[in-house]
C-alpha positions in Angstrom: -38.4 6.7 -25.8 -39.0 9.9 -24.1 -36.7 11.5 -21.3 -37.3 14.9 -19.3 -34.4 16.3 -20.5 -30.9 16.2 -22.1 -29.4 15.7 -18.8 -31.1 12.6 -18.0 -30.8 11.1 -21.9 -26.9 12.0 -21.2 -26.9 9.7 -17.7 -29.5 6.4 -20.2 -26.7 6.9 -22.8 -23.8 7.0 -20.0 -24.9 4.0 -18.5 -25.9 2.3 -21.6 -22.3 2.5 -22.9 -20.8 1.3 -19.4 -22.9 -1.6 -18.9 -22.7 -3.2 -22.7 -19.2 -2.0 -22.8 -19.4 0.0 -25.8 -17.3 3.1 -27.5 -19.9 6.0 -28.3 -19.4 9.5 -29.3 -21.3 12.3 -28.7 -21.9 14.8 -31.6 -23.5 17.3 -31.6 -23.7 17.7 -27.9 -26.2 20.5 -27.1 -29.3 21.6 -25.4 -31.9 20.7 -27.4 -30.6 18.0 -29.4 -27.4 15.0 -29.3 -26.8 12.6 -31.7 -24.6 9.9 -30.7 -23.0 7.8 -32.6 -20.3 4.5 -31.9 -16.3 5.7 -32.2 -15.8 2.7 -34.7 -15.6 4.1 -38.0 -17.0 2.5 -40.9 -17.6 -0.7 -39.0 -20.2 0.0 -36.5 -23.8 1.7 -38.4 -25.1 1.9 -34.5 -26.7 5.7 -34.0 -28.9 7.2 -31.6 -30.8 11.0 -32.4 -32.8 12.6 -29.4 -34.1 16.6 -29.4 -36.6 18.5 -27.8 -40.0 18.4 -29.2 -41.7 21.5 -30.0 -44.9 21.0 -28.2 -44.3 18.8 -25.1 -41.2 20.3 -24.6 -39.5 16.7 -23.6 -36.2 15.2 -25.1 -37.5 12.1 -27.6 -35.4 9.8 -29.3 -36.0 10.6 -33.0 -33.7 8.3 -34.3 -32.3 4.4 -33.4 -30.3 1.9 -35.0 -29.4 -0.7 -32.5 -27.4 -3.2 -34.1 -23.9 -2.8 -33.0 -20.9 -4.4 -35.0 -18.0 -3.5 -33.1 -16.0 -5.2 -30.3 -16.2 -4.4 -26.5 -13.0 -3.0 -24.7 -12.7 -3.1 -21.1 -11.9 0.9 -20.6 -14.5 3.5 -21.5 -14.2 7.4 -21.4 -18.0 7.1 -20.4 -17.2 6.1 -17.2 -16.4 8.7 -15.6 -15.5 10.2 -11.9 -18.9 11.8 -12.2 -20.5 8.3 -12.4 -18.5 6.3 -10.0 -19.6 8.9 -7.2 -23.1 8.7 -8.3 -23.0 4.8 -7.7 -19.9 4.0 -4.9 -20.8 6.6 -3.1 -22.2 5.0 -0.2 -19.7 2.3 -0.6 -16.8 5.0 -0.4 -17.9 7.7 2.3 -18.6 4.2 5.0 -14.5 4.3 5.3 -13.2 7.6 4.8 -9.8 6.2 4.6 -10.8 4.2 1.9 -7.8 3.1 -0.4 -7.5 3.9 -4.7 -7.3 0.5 -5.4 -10.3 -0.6 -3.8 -12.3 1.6 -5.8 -11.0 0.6 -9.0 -11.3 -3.2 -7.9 -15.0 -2.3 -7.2 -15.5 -0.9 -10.6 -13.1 -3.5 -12.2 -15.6 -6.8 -10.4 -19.0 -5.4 -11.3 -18.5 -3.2 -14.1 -15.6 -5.1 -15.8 -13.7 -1.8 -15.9 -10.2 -0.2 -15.8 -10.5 3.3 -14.6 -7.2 5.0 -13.6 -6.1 6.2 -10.1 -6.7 10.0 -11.0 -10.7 9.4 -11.8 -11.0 7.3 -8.6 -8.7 10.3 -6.5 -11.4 12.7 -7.9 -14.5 10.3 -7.2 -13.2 10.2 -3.4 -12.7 14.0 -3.3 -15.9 14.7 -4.8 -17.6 12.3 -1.6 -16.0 13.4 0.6 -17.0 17.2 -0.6 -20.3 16.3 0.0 -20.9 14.4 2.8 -17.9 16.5 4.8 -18.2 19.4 3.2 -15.4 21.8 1.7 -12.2 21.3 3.6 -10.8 24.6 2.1 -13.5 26.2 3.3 -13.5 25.0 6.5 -10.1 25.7 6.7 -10.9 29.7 6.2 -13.2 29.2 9.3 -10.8 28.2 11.8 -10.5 31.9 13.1 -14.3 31.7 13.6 -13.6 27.9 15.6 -11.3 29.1 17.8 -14.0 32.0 18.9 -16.8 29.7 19.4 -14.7 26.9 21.5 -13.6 29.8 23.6 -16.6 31.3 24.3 -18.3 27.6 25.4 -15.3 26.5 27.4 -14.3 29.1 30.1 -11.0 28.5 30.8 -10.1 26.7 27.4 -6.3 27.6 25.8 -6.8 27.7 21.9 -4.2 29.5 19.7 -3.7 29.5 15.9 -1.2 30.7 13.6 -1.4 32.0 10.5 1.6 32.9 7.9 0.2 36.3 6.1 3.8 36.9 4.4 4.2 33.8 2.4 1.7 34.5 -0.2 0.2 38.1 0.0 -3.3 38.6 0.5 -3.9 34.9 1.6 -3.5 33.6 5.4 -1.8 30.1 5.4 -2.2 27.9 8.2 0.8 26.6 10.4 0.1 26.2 13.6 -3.1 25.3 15.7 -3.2 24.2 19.8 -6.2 23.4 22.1 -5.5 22.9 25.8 -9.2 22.3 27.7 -9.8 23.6 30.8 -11.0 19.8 32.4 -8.2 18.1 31.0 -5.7 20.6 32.4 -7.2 20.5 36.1 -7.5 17.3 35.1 -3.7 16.7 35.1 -3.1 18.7 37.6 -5.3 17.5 40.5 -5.4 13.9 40.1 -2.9 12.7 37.1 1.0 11.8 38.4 4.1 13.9 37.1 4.6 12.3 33.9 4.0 13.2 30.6 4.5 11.9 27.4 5.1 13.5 23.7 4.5 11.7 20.4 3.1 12.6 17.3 1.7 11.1 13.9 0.9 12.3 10.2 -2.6 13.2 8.9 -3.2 11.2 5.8 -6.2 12.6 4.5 -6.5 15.6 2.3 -5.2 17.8 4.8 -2.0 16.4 5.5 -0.4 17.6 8.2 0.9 16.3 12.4 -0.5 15.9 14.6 1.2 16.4 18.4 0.3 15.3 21.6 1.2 15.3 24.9 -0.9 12.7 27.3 -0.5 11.9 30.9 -1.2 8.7 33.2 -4.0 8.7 36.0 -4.2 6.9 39.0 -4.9 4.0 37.0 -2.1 3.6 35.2 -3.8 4.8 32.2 -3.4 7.3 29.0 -4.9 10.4 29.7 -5.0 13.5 27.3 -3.8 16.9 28.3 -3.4 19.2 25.0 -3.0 18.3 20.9 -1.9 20.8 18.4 -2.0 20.2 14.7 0.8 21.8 13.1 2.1 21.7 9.0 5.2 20.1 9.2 6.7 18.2 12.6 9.6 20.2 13.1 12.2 21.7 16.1 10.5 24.8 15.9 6.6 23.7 16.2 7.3 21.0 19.3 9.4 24.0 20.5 5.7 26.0 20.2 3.9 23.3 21.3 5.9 22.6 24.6 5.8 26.6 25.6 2.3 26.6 25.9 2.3 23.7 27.6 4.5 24.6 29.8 2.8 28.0 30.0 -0.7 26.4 31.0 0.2 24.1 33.2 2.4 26.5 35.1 5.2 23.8 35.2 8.1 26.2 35.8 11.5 24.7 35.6 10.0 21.2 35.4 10.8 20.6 39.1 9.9 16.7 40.0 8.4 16.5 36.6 8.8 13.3 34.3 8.7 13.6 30.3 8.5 10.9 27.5 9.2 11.1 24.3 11.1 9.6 21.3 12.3 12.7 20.6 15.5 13.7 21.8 16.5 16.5 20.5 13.1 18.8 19.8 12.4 17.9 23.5 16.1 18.7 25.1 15.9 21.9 23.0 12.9 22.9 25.1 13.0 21.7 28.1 16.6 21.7 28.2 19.7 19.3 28.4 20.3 18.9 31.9 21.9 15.4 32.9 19.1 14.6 35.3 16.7 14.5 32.1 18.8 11.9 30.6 16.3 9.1 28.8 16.7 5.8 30.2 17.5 4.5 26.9 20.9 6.7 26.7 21.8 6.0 30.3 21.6 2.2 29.4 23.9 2.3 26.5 26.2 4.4 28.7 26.0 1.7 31.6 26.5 -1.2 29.2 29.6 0.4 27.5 31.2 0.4 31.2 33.6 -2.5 31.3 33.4 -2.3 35.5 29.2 -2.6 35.1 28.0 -5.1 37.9 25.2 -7.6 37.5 24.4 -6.1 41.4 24.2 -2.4 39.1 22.5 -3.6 35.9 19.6 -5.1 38.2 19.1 -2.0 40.3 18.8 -0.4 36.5 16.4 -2.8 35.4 14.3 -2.6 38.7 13.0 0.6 37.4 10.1 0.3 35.2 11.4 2.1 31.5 8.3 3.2 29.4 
């Protein structure tokens, strides 16, 4: 047998020992010539010798005994996270989202493998490395987003914030907020008075919140008005997020305006705790605690639509 290289006799003996679920060892593992032999001592005479030859120049097997004697296990060092992106990986980058277990129950139905969650985490980063491209490095570039998105949108609000005291010499993001111009006119020409604050985790290898603030239209439906992505969903980044909504949007003291959110006290802090911005929720547990409550004043209640 002749190969090209060590490389690609290292990838024929890799999935040699995957597929007939075998225990080899590689030793001496070098450049120009591996001999590989089975991990069962004294039981198993199976061997394999490959080096380069002198005047080709390609990687030949020298040396072959193919009777093996031992008995097949079901977990393999072999198979690595190296070789499960070489073969899932079109199977893994189609859901991004993809779960551990379902690449270890891909490996387990058509290799008959057990491969642990830490060689399927590092199969997953490795994809998505490739096909996404380096999230750290992207990450470095955000200044450089922020530059381009202004200069395309006229009109856009963008800020990020970075923490250069945490760690010296390294800039850590915290903060990052993106208004566009549309959706803002957007809001304020044609959109009603209301808007709505909620936000959610990031569970890819970011991590992360993401918040969001979204109005209604004249049809009654969603419609988006500015997102920020922060590192932690605390009182002090929807207190951020809120003053630069407030600040775009030129909404003043909030005058007429309607907010929404789940949220109590991030959103009082900002906006502030005047009784008229009681939620609807509150005032009904207040209304219902009244012993003197009427059915005529519970109906009026309910004849406003709470969302």
């Amino acid at each position: 047998m002749v190969f090209e290289n060590a490389m690609q006799f290292r990838k024929a003996v890799q999935s040699y020992a995957i597929e007939y679920k075998v225990q080899l060892k590689l030793n001496p593992n070098e450049k120009h010539k591996i001999r590989i032999k089975c991990k069962s001592k004294g039981l198993c005479t199976w061997e394999l010798y490959a080096s380069t030859d002198r005047d080709s120049g390609d990687f030949i097997v020298k040396k072959y005994q193919p009777i093996h004697k031992c008995t097949t296990k079901n977990k393999n060092k072999l198979c690595t996270s190296k070789y499960i992106t070489h073969k899932y990986k079109d199977r893994i980058i189609s859901p991004p989202n993809i779960k551990l277990w379902e690449i270890r129950e891909w490996v387990r139905d058509q290799e008959d493998l057990y491969v642990g969650r830490t060689i399927c985490y590092r199969a997953k980063c490795m994809v998505i490395k490739q096909f996404m491209g380096d999230w750290k490095l992207e990450f470095s570039r955000l200044c450089d987003y922020v530059d381009i998105i202004k200069s395309t949108n006229p009109g856009i609000v963008c800020w990020i914030r970075i923490d250069k005291d945490t760690k010296p010499g390294k800039k850590l993001f915290v903060y990052f907020y993106v208004c566009f111009d549309a959706l803002k006119r957007g809001w304020l020409e044609g959109c009603r008075k209301i808007i709505g604050f909620d936000g959610c985790f990031l569970k890819e290898l970011c991590k992360g919140e993401l918040l969001v603030a979204v109005g209604k239209n004249g049809n009654n439906q969603m419609f988006p008005i500015a997102w920020a992505v922060v590192d932690q969903e605390t009182k002090h980044s929807w207190t951020w997020f809120i003053e630069n909504l407030i600040s775009d949007l030129n909404l003043g003291d909030g005058v007429g305006l309607t907010v929404m959110s789940d949220m109590q006290k991030a959103t009082y802090r900002t906006v502030g705790t005047d009784s008229s911005l009681l939620c609807a929720k509150e005032f009904l547990q207040k209304v219902l605690s009244n012993q003197y409550l009427t059915q005529e004043l519970l109906s009026i209640f309910l004849g406003y639509r709470v969302i």
